[in-house]
Backbone as XML, in Angstrom:
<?xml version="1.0"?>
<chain id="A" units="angstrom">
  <residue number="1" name="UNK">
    <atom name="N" x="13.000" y="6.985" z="14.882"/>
    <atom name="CA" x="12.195" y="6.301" z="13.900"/>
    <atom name="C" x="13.026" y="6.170" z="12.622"/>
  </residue>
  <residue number="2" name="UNK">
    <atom name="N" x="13.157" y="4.783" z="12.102"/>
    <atom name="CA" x="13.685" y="4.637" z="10.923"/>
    <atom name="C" x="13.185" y="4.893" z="9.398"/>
  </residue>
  <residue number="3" name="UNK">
    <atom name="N" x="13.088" y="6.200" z="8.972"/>
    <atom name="CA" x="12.418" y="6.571" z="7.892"/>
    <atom name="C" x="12.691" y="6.064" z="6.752"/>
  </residue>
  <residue number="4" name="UNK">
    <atom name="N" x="13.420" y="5.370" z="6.470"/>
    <atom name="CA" x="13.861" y="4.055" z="5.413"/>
    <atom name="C" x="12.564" y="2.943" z="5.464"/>
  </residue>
  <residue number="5" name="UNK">
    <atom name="N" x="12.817" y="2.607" z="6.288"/>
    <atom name="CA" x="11.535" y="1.534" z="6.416"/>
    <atom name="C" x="10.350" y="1.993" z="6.473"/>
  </residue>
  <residue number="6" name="UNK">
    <atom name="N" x="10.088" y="3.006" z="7.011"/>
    <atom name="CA" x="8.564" y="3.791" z="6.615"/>
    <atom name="C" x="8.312" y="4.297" z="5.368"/>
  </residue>
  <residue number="7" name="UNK">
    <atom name="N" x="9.301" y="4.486" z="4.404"/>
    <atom name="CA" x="8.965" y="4.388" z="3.167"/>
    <atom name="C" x="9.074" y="3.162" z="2.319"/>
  </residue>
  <residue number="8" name="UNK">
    <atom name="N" x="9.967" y="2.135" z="2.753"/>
    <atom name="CA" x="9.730" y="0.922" z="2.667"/>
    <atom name="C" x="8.368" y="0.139" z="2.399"/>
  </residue>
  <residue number="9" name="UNK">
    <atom name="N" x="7.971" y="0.289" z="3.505"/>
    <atom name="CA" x="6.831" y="-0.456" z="4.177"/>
    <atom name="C" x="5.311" y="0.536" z="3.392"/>
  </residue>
  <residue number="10" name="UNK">
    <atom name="N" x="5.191" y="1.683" z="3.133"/>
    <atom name="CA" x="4.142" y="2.331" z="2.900"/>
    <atom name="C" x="4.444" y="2.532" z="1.359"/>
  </residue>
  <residue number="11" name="UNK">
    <atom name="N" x="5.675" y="2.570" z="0.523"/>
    <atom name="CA" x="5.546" y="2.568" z="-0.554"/>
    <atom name="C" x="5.640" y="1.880" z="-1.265"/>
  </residue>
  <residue number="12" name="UNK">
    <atom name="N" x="5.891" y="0.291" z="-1.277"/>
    <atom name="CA" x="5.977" y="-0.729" z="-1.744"/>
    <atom name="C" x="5.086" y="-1.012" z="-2.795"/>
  </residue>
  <residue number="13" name="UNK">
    <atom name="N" x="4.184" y="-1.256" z="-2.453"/>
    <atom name="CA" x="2.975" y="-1.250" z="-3.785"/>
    <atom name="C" x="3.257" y="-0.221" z="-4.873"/>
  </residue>
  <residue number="14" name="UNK">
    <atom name="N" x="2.917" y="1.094" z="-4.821"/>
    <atom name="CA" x="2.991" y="2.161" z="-5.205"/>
    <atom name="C" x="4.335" y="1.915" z="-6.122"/>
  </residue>
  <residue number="15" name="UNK">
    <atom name="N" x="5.509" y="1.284" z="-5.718"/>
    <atom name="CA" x="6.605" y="1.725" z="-6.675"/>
    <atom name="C" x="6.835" y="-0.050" z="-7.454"/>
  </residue>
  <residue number="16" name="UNK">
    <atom name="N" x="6.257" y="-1.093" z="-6.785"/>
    <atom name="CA" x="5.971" y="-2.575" z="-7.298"/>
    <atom name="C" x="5.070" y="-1.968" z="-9.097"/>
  </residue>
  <residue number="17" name="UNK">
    <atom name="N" x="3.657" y="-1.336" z="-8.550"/>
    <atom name="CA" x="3.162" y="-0.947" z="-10.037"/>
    <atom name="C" x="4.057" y="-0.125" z="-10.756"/>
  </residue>
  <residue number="18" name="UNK">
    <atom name="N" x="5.204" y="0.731" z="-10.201"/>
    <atom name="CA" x="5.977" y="1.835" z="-11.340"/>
    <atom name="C" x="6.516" y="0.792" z="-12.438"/>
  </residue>
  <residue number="19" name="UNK">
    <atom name="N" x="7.338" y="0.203" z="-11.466"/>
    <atom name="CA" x="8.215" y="-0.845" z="-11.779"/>
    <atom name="C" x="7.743" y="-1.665" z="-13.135"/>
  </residue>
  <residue number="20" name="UNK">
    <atom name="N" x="6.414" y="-2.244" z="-12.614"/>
    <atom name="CA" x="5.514" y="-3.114" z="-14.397"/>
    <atom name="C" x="5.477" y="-2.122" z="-15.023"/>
  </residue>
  <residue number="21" name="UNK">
    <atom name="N" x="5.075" y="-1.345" z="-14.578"/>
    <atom name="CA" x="4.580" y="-0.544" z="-15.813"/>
    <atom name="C" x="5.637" y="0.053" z="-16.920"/>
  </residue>
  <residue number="22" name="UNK">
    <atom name="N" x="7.053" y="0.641" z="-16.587"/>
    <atom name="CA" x="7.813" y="0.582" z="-17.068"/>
    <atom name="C" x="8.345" y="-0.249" z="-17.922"/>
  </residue>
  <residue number="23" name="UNK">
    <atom name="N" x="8.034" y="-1.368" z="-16.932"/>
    <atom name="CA" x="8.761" y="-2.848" z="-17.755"/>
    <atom name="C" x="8.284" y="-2.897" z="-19.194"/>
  </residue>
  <residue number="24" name="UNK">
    <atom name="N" x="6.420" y="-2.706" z="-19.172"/>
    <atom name="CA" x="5.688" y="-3.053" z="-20.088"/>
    <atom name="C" x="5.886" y="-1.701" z="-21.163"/>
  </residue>
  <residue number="25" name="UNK">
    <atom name="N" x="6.081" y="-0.816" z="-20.481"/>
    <atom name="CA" x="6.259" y="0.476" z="-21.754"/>
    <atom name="C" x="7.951" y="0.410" z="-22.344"/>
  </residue>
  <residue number="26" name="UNK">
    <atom name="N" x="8.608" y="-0.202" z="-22.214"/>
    <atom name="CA" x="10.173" y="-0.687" z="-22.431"/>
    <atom name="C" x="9.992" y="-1.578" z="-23.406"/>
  </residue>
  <residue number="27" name="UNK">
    <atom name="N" x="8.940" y="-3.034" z="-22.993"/>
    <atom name="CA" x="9.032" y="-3.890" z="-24.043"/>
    <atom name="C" x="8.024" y="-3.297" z="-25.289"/>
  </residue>
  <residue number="28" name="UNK">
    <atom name="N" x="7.112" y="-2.817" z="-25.121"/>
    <atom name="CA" x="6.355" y="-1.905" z="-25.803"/>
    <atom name="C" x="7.125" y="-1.455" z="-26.676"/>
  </residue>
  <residue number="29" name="UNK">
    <atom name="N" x="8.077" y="-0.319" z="-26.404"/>
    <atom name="CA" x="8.498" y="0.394" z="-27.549"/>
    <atom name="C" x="9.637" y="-0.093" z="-28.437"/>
  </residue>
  <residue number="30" name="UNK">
    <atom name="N" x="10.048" y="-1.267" z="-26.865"/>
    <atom name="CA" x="11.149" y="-2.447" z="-28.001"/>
    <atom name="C" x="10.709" y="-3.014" z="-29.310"/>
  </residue>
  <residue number="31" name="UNK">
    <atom name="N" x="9.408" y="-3.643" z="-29.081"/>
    <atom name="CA" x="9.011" y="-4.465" z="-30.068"/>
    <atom name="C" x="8.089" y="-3.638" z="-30.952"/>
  </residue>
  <residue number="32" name="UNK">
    <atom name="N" x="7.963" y="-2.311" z="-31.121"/>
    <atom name="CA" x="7.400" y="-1.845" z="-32.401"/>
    <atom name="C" x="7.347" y="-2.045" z="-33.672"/>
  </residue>
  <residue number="33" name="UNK">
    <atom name="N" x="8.749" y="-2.830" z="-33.849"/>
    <atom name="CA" x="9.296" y="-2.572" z="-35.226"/>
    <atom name="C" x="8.701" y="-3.422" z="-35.797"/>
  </residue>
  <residue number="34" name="UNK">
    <atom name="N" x="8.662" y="-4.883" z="-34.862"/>
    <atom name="CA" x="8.291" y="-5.948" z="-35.155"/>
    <atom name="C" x="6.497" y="-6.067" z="-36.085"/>
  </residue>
  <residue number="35" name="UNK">
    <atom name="N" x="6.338" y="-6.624" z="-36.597"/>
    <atom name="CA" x="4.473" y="-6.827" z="-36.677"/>
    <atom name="C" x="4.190" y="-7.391" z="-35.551"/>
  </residue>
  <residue number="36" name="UNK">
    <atom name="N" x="4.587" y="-8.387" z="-35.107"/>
    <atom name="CA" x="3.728" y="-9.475" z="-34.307"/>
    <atom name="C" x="3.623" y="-8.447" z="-32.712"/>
  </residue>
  <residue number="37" name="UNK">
    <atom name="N" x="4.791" y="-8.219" z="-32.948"/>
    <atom name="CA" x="4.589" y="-6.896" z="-31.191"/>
    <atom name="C" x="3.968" y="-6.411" z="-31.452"/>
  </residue>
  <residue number="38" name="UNK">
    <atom name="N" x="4.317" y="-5.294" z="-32.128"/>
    <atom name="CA" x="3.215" y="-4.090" z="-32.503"/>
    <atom name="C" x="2.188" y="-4.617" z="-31.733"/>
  </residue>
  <residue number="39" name="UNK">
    <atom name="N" x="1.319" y="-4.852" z="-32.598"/>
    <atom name="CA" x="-0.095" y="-5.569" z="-32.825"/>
    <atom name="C" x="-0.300" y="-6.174" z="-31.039"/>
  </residue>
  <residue number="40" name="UNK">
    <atom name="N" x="0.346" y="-6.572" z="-30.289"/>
    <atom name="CA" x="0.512" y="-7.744" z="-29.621"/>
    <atom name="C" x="0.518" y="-6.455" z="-28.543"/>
  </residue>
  <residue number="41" name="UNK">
    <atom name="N" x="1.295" y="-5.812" z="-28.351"/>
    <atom name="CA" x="1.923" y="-4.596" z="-27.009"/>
    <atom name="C" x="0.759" y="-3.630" z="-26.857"/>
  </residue>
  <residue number="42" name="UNK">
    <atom name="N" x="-0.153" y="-2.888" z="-28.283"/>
    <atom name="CA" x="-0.748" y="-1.901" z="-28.475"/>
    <atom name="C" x="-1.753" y="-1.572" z="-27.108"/>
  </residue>
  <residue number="43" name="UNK">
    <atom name="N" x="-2.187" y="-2.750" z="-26.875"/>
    <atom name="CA" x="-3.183" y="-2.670" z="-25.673"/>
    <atom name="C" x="-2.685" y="-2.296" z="-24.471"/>
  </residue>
  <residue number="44" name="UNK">
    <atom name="N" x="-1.458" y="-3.214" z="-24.413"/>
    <atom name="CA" x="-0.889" y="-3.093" z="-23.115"/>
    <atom name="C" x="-0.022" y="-2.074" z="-22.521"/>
  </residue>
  <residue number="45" name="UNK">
    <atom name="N" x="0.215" y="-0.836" z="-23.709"/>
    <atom name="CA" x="0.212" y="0.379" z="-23.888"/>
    <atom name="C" x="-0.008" y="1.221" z="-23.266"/>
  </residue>
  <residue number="46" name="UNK">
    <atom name="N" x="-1.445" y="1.125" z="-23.464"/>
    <atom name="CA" x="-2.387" y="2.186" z="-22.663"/>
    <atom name="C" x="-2.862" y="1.662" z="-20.957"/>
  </residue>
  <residue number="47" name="UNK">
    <atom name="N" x="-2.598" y="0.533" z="-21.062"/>
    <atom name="CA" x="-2.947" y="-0.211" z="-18.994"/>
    <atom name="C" x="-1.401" y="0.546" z="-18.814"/>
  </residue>
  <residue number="48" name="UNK">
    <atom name="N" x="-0.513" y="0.111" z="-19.594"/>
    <atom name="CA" x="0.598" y="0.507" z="-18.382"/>
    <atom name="C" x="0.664" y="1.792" z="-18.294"/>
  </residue>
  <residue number="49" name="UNK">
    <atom name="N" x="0.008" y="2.716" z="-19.052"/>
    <atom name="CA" x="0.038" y="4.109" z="-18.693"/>
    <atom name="C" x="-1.179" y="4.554" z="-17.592"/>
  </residue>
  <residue number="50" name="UNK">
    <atom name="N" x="-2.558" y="3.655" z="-17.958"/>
    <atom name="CA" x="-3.088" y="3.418" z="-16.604"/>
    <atom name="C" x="-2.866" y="2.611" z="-15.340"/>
  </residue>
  <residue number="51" name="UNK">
    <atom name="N" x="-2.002" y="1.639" z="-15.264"/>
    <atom name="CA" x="-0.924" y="1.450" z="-14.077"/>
    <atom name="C" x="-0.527" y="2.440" z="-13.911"/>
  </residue>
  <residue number="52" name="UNK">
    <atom name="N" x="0.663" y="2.898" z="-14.472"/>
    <atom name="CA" x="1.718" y="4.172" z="-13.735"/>
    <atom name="C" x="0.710" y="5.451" z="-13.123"/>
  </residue>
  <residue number="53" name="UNK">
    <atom name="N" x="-0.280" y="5.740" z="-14.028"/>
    <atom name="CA" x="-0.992" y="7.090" z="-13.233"/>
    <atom name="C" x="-1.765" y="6.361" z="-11.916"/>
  </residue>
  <residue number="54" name="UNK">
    <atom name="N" x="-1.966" y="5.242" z="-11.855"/>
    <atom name="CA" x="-2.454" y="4.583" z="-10.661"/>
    <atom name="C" x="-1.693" y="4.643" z="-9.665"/>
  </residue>
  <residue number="55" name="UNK">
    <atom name="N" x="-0.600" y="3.864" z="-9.811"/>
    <atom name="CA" x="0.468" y="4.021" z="-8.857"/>
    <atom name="C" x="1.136" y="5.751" z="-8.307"/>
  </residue>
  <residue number="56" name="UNK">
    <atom name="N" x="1.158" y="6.094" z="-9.286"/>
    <atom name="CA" x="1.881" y="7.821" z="-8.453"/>
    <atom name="C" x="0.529" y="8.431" z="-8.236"/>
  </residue>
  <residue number="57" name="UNK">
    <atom name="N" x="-0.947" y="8.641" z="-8.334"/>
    <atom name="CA" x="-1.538" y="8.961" z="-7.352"/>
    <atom name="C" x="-1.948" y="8.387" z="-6.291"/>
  </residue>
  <residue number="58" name="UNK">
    <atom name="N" x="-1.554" y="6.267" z="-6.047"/>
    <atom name="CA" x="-1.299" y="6.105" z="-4.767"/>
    <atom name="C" x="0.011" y="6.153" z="-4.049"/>
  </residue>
  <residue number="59" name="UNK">
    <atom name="N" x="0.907" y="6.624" z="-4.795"/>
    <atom name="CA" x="2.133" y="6.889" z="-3.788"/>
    <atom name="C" x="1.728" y="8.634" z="-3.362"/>
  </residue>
  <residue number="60" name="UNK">
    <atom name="N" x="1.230" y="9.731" z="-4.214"/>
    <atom name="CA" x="0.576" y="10.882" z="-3.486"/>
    <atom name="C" x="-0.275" y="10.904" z="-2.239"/>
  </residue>
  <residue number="61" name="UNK">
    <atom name="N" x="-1.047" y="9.683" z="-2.735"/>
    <atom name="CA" x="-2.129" y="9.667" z="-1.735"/>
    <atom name="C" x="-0.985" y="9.393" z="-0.253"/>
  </residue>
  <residue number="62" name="UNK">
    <atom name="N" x="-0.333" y="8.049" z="-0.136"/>
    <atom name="CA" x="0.681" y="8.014" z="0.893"/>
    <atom name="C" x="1.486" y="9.279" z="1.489"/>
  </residue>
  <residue number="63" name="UNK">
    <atom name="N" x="2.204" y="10.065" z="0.982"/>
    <atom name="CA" x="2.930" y="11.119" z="0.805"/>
    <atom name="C" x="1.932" y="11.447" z="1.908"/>
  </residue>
  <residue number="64" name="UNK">
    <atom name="N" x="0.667" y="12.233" z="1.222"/>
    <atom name="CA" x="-0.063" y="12.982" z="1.772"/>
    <atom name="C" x="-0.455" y="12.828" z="2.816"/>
  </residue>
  <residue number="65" name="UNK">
    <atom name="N" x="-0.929" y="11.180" z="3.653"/>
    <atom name="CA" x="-1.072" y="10.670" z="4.913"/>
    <atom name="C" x="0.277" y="11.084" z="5.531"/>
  </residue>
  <residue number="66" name="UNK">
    <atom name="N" x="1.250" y="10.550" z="4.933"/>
    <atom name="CA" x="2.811" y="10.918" z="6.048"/>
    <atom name="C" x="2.509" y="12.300" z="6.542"/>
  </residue>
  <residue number="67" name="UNK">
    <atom name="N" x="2.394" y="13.257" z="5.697"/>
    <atom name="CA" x="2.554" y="14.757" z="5.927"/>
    <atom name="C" x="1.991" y="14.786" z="6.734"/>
  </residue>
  <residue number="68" name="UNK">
    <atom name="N" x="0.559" y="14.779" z="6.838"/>
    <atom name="CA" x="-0.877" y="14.691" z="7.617"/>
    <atom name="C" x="-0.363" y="14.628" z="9.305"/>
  </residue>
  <residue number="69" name="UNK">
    <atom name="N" x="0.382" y="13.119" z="9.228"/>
    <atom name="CA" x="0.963" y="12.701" z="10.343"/>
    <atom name="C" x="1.759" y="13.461" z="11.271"/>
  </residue>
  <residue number="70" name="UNK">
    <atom name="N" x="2.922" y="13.970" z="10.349"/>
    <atom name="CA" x="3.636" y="14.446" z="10.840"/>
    <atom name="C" x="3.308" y="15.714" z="11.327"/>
  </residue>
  <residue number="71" name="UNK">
    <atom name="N" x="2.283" y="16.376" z="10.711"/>
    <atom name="CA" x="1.973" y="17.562" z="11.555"/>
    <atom name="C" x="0.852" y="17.611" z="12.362"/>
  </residue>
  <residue number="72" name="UNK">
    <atom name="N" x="0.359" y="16.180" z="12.917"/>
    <atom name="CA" x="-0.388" y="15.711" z="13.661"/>
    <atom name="C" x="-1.872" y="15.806" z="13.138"/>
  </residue>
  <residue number="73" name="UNK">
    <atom name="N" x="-2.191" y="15.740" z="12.203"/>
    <atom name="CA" x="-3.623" y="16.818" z="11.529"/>
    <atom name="C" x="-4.405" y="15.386" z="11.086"/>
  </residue>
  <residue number="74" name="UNK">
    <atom name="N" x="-3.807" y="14.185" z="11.232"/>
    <atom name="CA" x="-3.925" y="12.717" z="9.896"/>
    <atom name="C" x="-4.544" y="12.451" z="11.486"/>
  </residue>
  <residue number="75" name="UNK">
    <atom name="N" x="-4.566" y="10.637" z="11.084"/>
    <atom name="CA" x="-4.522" y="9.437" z="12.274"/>
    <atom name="C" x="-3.446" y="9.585" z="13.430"/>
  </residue>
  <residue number="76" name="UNK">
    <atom name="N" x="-3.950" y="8.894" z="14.184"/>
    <atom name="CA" x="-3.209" y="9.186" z="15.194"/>
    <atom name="C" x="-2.186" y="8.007" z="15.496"/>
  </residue>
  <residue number="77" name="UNK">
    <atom name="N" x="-0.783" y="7.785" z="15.648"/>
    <atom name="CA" x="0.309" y="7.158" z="15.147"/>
    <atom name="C" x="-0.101" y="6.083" z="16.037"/>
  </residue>
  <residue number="78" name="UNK">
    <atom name="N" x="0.888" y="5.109" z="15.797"/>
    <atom name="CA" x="0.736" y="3.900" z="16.540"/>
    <atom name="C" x="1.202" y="3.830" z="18.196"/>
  </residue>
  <residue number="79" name="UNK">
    <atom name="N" x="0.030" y="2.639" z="18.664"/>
    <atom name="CA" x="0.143" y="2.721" z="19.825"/>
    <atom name="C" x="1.479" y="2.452" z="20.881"/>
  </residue>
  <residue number="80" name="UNK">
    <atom name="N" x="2.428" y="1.384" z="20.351"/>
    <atom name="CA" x="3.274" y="1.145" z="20.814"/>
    <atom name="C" x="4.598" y="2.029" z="20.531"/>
  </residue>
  <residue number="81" name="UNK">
    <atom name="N" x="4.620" y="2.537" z="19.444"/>
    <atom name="CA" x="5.978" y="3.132" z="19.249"/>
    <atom name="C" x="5.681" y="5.043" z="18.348"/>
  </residue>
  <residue number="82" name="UNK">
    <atom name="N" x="4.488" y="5.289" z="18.058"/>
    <atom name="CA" x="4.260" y="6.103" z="18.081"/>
    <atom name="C" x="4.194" y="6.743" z="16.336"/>
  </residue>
  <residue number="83" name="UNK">
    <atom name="N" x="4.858" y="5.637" z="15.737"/>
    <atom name="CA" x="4.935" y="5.744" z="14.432"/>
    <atom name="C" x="3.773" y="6.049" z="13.442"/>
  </residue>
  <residue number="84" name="UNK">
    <atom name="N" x="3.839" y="6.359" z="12.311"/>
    <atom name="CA" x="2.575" y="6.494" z="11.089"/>
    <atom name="C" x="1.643" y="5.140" z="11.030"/>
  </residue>
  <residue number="85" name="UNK">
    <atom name="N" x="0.528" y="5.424" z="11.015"/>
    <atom name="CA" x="0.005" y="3.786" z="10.901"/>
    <atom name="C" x="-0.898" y="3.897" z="9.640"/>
  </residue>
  <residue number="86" name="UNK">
    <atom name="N" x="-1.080" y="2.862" z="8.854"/>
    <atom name="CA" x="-1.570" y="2.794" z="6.993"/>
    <atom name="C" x="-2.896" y="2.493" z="7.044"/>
  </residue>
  <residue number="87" name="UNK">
    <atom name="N" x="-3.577" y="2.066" z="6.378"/>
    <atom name="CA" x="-5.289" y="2.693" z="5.971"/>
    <atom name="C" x="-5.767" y="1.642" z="6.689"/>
  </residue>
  <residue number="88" name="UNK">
    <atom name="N" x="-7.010" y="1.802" z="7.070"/>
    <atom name="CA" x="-7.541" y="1.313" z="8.028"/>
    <atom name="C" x="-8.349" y="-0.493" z="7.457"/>
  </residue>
  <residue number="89" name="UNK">
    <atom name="N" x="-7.948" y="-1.000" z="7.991"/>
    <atom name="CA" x="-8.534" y="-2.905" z="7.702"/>
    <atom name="C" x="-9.231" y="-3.402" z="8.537"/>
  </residue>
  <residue number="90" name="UNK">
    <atom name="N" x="-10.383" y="-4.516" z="7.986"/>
    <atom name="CA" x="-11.138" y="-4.534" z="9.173"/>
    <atom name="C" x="-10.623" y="-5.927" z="9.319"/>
  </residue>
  <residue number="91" name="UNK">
    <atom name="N" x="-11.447" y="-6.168" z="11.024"/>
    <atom name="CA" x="-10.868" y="-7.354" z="11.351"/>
    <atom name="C" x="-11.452" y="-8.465" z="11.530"/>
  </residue>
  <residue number="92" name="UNK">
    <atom name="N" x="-10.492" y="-9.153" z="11.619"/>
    <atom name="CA" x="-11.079" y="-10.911" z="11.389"/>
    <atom name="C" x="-12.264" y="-11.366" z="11.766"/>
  </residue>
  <residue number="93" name="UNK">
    <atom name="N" x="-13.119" y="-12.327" z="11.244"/>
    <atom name="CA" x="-13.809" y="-12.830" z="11.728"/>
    <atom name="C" x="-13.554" y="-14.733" z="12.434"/>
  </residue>
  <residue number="94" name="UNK">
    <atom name="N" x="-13.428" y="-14.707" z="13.275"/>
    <atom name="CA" x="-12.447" y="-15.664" z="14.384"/>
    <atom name="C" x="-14.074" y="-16.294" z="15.016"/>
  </residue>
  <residue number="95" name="UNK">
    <atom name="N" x="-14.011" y="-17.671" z="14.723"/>
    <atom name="CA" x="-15.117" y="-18.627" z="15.029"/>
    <atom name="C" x="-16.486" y="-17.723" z="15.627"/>
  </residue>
  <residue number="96" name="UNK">
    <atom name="N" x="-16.916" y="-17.073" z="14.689"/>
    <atom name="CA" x="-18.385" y="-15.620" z="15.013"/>
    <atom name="C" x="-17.831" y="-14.825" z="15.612"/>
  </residue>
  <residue number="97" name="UNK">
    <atom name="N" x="-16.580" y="-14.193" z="16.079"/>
    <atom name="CA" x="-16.255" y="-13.507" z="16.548"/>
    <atom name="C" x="-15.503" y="-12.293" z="16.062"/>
  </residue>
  <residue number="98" name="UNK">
    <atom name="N" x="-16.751" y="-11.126" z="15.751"/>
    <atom name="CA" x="-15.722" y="-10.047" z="14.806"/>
    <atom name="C" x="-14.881" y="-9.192" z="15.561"/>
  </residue>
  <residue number="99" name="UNK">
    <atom name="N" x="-13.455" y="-9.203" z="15.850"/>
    <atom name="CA" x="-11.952" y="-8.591" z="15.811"/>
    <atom name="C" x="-12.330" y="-7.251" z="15.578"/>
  </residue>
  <residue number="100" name="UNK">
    <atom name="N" x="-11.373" y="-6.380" z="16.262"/>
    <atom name="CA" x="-11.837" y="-4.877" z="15.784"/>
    <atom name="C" x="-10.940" y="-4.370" z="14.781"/>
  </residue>
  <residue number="101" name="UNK">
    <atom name="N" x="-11.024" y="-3.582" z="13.839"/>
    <atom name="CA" x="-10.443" y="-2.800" z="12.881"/>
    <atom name="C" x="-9.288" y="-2.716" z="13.401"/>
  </residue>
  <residue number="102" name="UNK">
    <atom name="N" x="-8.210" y="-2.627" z="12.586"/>
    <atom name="CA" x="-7.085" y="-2.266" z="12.811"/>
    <atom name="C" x="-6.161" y="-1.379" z="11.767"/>
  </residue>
  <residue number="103" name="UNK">
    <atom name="N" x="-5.580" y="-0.826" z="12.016"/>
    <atom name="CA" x="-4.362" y="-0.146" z="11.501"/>
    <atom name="C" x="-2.800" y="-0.538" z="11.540"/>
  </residue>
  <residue number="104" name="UNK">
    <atom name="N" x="-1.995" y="-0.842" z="10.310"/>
    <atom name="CA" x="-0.883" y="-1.707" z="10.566"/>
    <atom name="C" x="0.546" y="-0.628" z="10.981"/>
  </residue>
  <residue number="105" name="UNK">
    <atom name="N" x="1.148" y="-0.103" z="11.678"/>
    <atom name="CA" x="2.204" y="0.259" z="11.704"/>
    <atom name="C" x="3.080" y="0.604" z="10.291"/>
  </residue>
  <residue number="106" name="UNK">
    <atom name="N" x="3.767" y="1.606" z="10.320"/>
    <atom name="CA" x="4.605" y="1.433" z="8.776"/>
    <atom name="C" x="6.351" y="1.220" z="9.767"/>
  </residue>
  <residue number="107" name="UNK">
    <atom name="N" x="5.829" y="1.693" z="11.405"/>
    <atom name="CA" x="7.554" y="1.867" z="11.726"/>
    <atom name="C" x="7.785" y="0.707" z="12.246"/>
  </residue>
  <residue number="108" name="UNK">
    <atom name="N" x="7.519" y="-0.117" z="12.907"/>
    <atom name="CA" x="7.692" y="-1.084" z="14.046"/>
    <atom name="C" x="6.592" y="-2.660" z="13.259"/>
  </residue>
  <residue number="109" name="UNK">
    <atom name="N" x="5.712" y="-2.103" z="12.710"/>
    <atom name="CA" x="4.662" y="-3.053" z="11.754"/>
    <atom name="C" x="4.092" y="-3.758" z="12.545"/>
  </residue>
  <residue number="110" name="UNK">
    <atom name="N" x="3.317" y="-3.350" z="13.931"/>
    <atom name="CA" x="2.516" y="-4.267" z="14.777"/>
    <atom name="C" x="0.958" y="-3.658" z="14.053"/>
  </residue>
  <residue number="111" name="UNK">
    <atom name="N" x="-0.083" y="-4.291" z="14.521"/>
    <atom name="CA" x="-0.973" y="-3.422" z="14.199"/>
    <atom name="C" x="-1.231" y="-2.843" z="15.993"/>
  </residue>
  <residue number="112" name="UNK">
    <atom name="N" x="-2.785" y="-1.804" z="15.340"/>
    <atom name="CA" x="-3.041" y="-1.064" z="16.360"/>
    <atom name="C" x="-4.705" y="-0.914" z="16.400"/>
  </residue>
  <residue number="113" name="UNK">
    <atom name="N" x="-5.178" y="-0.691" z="17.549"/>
    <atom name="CA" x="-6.375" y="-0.717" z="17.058"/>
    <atom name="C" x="-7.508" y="0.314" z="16.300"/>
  </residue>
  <residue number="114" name="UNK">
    <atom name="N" x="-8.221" y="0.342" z="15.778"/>
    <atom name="CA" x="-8.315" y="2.056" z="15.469"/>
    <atom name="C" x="-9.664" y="2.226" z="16.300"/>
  </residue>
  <residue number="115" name="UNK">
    <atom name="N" x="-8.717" y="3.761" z="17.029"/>
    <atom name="CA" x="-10.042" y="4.032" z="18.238"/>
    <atom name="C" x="-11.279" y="4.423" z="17.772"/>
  </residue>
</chain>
């Protein structure tokens, strides 16, 4: 199993929000000096500090499923290759026809169904 891509694939979001949020606390403290920032950043301040605590307790929350997994205690891995599979989605609705729930793979990225 390629554990690159399983953190890839499951932490993406999680480190996409680090990423703004940084951005926005960077230009933030760039433009203090300024009036028009100041004034202009102040708000966006405090989201990107509620982004970032968003994001690292959903990259914990992830963490915590992997672990789960790995010591078999979580979901039960995917069907084809045996890998971690990510939070559960429901499924399509296909001309009245509701699809069953699924779970997407983080190793191989097929979905699976959830039993």
């Amino acid at each position: 199993m390629n554990w690159t891509i399983v953190l890839l694939r499951g932490a993406r979001l999680p480190a996409m929000g680090i990423a703004v949020a940084l951005v926005i606390m960077w230009a933030a403290w760039n433009m203090r000096g300024t009036p028009h920032g100041a004034a202009f950043f102040e708000p966006f301040r405090w989201a990107s500090l509620a982004l970032l605590t968003f994001a690292l307790v959903a990259y914990g929350y992830f963490m915590h499923r992997l672990l789960r997994w790995e010591r078999t205690q979580g979901d039960q891995g995917c069907v084809r290759c045996g890998g971690p599979t990510g939070v559960l989605q429901t499924g399509r609705l296909i001309r009245g026809n509701q699809l069953s729930d699924f779970r997407r793979c983080y190793s191989c990225g097929k979905t699976s169904p959830d039993a």
